[in-house]
N, C-alpha and C positions, 0 to 999 in steps of 0.2 A: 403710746398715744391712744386705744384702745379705752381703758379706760378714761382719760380726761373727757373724748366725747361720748362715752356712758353716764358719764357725771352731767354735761351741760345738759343732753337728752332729757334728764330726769329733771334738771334744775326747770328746763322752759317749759318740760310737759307737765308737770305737779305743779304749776302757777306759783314757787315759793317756797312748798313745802319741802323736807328733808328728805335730799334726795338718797334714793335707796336703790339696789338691784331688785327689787321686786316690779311684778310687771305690771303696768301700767295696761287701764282697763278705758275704753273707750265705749260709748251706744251709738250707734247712727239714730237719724232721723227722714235723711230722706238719701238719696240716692242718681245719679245722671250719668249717661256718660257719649264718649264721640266715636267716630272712627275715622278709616281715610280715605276717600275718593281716590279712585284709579290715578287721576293726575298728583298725587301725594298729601294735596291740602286738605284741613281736617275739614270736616263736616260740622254743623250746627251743635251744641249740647244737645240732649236732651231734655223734655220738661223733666221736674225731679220728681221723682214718683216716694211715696212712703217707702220706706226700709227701716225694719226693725233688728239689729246684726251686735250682736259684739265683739269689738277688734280689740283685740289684745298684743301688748307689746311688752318684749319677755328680752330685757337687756340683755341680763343672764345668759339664755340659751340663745343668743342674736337672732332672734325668732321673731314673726307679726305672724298673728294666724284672725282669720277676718272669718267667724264663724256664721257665714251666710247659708244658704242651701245645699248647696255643696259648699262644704270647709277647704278653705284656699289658706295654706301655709309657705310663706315668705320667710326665708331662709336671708339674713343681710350677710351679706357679702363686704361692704364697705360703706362706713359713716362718710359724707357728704361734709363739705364746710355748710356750719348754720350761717342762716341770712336773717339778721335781726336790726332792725330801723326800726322808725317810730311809724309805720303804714302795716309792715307785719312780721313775723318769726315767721322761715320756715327751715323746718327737719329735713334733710333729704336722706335716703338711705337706697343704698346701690343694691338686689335682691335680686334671686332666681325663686322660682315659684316654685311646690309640688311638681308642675309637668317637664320640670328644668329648663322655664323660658324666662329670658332674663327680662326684668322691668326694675324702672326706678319710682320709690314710693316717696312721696313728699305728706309732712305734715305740716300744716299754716294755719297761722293764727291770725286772723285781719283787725289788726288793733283798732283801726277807726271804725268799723262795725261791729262791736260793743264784744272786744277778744271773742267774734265770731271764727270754730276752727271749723277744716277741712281734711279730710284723707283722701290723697291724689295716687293713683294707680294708676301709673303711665307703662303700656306696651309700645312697639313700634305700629302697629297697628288699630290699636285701640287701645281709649282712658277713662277711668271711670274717675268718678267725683264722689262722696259719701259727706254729707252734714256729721259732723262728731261731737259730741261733749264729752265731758272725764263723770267720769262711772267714780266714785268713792268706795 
């Protein structure tokens, strides 16, 4: 099963193109994110502030490594069923990070906001947001 969601990955993340095991190259543009108030409810987003990052995602090695200031390397664990309707595609992938805490990373694409995409980095305790487009 491994590979058939290797294959969609690639088909919905390459907009089309042939999809390959080669790793798929993302840039941010900006960046946000929340965390949780003592009583468990998330907090406000953040404004987005610029960020300029390359997130890379490496099927191959089941690898995301989001090369910010300090380099955070996301280890997937388990493909996600995709969620694809005509509002958005999203990626999900089940991950332990570098410091071996597990999070789930989502990638979406908001088709009514002109295939504006996103990379979601959800902790239990805090989630960041990062603006993405595909890097060629």
């Amino acid at each position: 099963m491994k590979p058939f969601h290797l294959l969609i990955v690639c088909l919905f993340l390459s907009f089309g193109s042939v999809a390959s095991a080669q790793p798929i190259r993302f840039k941010t543009s900006s960046v946000s994110f929340t965390d949780k108030k003592d009583n468990g409810e998330w907090n406000e987003w953040s404004d987005f502030t610029d960020a300029n990052v390359l997130i890379t995602l490496d099927p191959k090695k089941d690898l995301i490594t989001v090369n910010s200031n300090e380099i955070q390397s996301f280890k997937i664990k388990a493909y996600g069923d995709i969620t694809d309707n005509d509002e958005v595609n999203i990626v999900p992938f089940e991950c332990v990070d570098n410091k071996f805490s597990k999070c789930t990373i989502f990638i979406i694409t908001k088709k009514k906001e002109g295939n504006r995409m996103q990379f979601y980095i959800n902790y239990n305790e805090v989630k960041f947001v990062y603006n993405i487009y595909n890097v060629k």
